[in-house]
N, C-alpha and C positions, 0 to 999 in steps of 0.2 A: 504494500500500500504506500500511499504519500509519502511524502515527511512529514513531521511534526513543527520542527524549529528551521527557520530559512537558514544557508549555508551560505548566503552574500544578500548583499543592498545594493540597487532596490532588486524586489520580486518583481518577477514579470509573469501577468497574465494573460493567458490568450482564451477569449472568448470567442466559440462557433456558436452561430443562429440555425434554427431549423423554424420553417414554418412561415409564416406570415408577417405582415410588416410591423404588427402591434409587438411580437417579439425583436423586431429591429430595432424599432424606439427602446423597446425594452435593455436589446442591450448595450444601446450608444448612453444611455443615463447609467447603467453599470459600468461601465466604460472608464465613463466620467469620474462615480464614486469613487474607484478603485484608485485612478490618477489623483483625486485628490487625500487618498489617504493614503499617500507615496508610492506603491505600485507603479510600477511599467507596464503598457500594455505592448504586448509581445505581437512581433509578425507574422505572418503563417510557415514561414522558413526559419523560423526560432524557437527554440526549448524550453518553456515556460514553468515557471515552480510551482503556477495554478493553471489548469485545467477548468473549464465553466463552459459546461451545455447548456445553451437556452434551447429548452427541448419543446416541443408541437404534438401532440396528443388527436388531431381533430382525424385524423384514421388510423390502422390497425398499423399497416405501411409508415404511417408517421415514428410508430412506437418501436416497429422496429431498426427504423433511421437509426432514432438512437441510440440504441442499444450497443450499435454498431459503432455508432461514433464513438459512444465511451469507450465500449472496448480497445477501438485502435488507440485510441487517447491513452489508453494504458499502456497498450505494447511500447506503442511511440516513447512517451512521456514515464518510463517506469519509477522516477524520483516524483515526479509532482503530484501534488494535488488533486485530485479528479473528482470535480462537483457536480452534480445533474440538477438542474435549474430548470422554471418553465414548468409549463401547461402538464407533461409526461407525469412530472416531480409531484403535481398536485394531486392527478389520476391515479397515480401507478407507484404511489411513494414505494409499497411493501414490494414491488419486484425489482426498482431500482434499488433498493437498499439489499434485497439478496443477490443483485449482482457482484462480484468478487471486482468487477472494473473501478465500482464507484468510494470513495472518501466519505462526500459528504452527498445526500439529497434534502435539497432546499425546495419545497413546495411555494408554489405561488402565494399564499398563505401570510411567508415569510420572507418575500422576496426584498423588502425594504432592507431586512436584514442580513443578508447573503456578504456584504462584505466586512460587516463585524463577526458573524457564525465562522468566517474564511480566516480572519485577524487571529483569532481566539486560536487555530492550529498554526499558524504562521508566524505567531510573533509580534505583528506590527501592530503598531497603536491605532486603533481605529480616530479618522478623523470627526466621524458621525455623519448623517445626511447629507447629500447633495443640494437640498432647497429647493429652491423655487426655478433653476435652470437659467439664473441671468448669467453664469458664465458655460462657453464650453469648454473644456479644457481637450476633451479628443474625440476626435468625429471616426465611426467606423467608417471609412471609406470618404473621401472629400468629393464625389459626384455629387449622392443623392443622399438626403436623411430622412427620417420617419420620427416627427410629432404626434407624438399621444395626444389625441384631444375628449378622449373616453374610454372608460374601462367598462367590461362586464356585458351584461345583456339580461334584457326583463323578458324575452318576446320567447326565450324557451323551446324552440323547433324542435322537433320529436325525434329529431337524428342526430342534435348536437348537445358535443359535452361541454361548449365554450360557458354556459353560466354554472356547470357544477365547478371551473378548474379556474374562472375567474372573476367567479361572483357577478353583483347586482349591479344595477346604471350606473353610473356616476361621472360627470363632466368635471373635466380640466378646468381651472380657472382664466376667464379670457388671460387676464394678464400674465398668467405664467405661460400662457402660447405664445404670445406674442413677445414673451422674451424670448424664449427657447428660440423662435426661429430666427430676430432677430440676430442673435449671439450665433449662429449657424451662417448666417448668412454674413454677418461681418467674421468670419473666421474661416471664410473663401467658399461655405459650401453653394453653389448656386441653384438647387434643386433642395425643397421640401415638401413630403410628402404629408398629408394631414390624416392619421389613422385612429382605428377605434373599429370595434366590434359592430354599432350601431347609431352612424354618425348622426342618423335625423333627429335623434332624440338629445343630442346635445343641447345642453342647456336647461332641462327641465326644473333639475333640480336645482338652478342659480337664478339669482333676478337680473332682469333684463336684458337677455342676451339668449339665442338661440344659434342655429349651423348660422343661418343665413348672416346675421348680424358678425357673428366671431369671422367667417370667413374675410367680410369686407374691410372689418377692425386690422386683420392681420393682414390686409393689401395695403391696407391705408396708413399704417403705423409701421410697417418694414420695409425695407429696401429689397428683401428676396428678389431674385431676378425670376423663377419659375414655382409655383406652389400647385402641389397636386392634389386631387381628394382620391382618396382610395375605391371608397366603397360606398354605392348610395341602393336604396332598397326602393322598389319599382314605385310606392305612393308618396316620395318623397322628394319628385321632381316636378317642379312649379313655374310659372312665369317669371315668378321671382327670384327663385334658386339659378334657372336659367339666365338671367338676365344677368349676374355676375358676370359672366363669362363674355360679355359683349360692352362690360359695363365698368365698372371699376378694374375689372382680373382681366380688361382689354389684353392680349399679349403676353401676360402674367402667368394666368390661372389657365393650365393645361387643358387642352379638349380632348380630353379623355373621360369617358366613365363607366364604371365595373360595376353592371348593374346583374347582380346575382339571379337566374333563372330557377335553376334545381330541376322543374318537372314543367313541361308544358301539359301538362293535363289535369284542370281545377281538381278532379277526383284526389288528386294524390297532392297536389299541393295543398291542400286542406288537412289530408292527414299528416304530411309532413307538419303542420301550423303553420304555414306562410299564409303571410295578407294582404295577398294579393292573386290576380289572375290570370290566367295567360294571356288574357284580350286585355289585362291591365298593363301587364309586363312590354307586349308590344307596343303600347298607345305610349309608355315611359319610352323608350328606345327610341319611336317616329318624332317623339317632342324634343327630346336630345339634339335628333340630328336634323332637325329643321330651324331648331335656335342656333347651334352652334357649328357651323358650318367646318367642312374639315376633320369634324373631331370621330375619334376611333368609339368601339362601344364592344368591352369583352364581358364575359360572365365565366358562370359556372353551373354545371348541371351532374346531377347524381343520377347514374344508372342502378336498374335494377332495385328502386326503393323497394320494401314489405308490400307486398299487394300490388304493387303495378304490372299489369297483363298486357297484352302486344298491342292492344287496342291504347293503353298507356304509354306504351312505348311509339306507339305509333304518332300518339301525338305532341310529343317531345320534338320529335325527327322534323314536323312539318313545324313549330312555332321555330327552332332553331333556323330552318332554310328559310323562313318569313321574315326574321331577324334580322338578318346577313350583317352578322356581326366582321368584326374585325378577328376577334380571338373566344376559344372557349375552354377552361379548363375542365375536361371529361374525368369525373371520378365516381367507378361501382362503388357501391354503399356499400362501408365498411359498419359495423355494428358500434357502439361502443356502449360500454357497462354500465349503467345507471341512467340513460334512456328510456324514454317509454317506448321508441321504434327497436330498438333490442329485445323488448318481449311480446316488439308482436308475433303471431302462430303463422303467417303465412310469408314468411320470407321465398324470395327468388333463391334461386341454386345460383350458385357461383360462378359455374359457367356463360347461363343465361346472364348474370350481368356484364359479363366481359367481353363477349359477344354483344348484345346491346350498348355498352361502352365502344367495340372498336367501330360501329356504325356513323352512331354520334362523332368520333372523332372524323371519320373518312367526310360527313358535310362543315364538320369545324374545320378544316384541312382546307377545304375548296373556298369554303368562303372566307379565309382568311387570305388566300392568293390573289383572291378576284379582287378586294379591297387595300392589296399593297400594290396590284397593277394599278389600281384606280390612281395612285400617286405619281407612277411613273411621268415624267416631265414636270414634274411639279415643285416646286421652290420650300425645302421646310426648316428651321432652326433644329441643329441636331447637338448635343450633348453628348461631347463626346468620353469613355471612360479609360482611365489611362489611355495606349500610345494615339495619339491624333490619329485618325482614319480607321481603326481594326475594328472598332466597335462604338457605336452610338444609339441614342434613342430619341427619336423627334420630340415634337413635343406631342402630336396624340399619340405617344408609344411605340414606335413603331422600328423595330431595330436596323440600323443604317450600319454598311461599311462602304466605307473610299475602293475604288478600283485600285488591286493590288502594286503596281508601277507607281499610282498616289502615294500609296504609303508612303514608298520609300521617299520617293522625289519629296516629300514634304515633311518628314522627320526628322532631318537636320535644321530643317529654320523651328519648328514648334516645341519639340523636343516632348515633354511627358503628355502633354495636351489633355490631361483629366482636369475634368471641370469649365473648358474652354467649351463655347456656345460657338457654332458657325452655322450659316445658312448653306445647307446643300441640296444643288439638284438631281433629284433621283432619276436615273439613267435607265434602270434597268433591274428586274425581279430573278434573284438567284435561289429557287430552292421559295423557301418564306422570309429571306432579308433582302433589304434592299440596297443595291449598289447606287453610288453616288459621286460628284465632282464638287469640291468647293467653287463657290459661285463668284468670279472673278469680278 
């Protein structure tokens, strides 16, 4: 196992993310902790004296990600520390704790705690809390970051574990977003992302301020050069929601939106608890892309739920090719423990989901092509990550590289080019990226 006592100053910790972007935020403010309570945070070609999964629970595949990570984390790392963090930690405490990989497992629960529970075997003085996020002292990555602007979830879907592993509503204070992102954005990152499990209901529990309000606050009081919203749920798109994006977030605010599906057939969308319709889900997606011109529109859709029959599946197939989204994350329904869709009696066989999963992907696939052709000739601001040209992402999401002869010919004048904004025209559709030329 670990050590006990560090054997030099400072420790350096390296923290891996699994899972979604609420765990990113999660672990750029651990991040932070850790640096200010003297720790180093380690790079992924360095040997760290702490170990820290921020682990992802939301399917069975997720669980055994980690499993897996910690493990090699062990092999790798046989002196350090090795902590299981995250969503996993709060689900699965008693199998991460019988893993022979893990040190410590810190449940969500406890996670404010995780770098004094870490001090406590290491030695060092804990500095106590991070605060309220007016400085940042280390950004996981200087492209893009992920602000928390809500935790938890009331709405309870019949297949998800996110309100048993991270509890009930509750909103960010505007003003501590609006440092946070400021303090990111003067600390060169040019991209922030605004996350949360269930961003419409932001605000409820604060006076005076709701999504709509917090977002135009954080256009209007930061400098951010690009600010994203993650995730919005099909009843929570409005003329006014929309109108941000043409309006104060002119240029700003990403046209982009991830409007989660799950099932195109009211039957099963009702027993999953979504609220919403499939004829609501479309009329969300047509109001998107006729306010915001341009902007991309992905989701996410579960095969194979408890009870969905071909007729079910059938009409998943036709609301998705209605859609013609940009992107779709296709995932068979994985069970998880203390669900009420875990003990329904009529689950799909395994097979049949993954078979109806490889369908759904074969029209995610096509209509994801048809909509990056749709860009071909067309002029877009890309962000580019590390080396200038290899890899980018527009601003409605959409991943870019420079024609290979670019690269090179333009990697001695820009040199690391992460975080550098250029306007490129896209040439040409390789595969599902798209090639492109700096626009002279």
């Amino acid at each position: 196992m670990g050590q006990i006592c560090p054997t030099g100053w400072p420790l350096k910790v390296l923290i891996e993310t699994h899972g979604c972007k609420l765990n990113t935020a999660d672990s750029q403010r651990l991040a932070n902790e850790f640096a200010r309570s003297g720790y180093e945070i380690a790079g992924i070609d360095e040997t760290p004296d702490v170990f820290v999964l921020n682990t992802c629970t939301v399917t069975h595949v997720a669980d055994k990600k980690a499993r897996q990570a910690l493990s090699r984390a062990r092999r790798n790392f046989p002196e350090a520390i090795v902590v299981a963090a995250g969503c996993y930690a709060e689900s699965g405490t008693a199998d991460l704790e019988g893993l022979s990989a893990t040190d410590l497992v810190i449940p969500n629960t406890r996670k404010s705690e995780i770098v004094s529970i870490v001090s406590t075997r290491t030695g060092m003085e804990w500095q106590g809390p991070a605060g309220g996020g007016d400085e940042i002292f280390y950004l996981l990555g200087r492209t893009r970051a992920a602000v928390k602007i809500q935790e938890g979830c009331d709405q309870v879907c019949s297949y998800c574990i996110v309100p048993k592993v991270r509890g009930r509503e509750r909103s960010i204070p505007k003003t501590e977003i609006i440092g946070q992102v400021q303090a990111l954005s003067s600390a060169g990152c040019p991209e922030v992302i605004l996350t949360g499990t269930q961003l419409g209901s932001y605000g409820f529990d604060l006076e005076g301020t709701d999504l709509i309000d917090m977002i135009r606050s954080v256009l209007e009081e930061t400098d951010i050069r690009r600010l994203r919203v993650s995730s919005l749920q099909p009843p929570e798109f409005s003329d006014e929601l929309l109108e941000l994006w043409n309006g104060v977030g002119k240029d700003r605010l990403c046209p982009h939106f991830h409007i989660p599906l799950q099932s195109g057939s009211d039957r099963i969308l009702k027993r999953m608890r979504r609220r919403y319709t499939a004829t609501g889900y479309l009329e969300a997606v047509r109001a998107a892309k006729a306010a915001v011109e341009g902007c991309s529109v992905t989701t996410d859709v579960i095969s194979g739920f408890p009870g969905e029959s071909d007729e079910d599946h059938q009409l998943t197939l036709e609301v998705l090719q209605a859609a013609e989204l940009a992107d779709a994350h296709i995932f068979p329904y994985s069970a998880r423990p203390g669900t009420s869709a875990a003990r329904y009696p009529d689950h799909v066989a395994i097979r049949a989901r993954a078979e109806r999963a490889a369908q759904l992907r074969e029209i995610a696939d096509a209509m994801a092509r048809r909509h990056r052709q749709g860009f071909v000739g067309a002029v877009r601001p890309v962000l580019w990550e590390g080396a200038r040209g290899t890899s980018g992402l527009t601003d409605n999401y959409l991943r870019v590289r420079l024609e290979r002869d670019e690269i090179i010919s333009v990697a001695s004048g820009y040199g690391d080019g992460d975080g550098l904004i250029e306007d490129i025209r896209i040439v040409r559709l390789e595969g599902l990226q798209l090639i492109g030329s700096p626009v002279v």
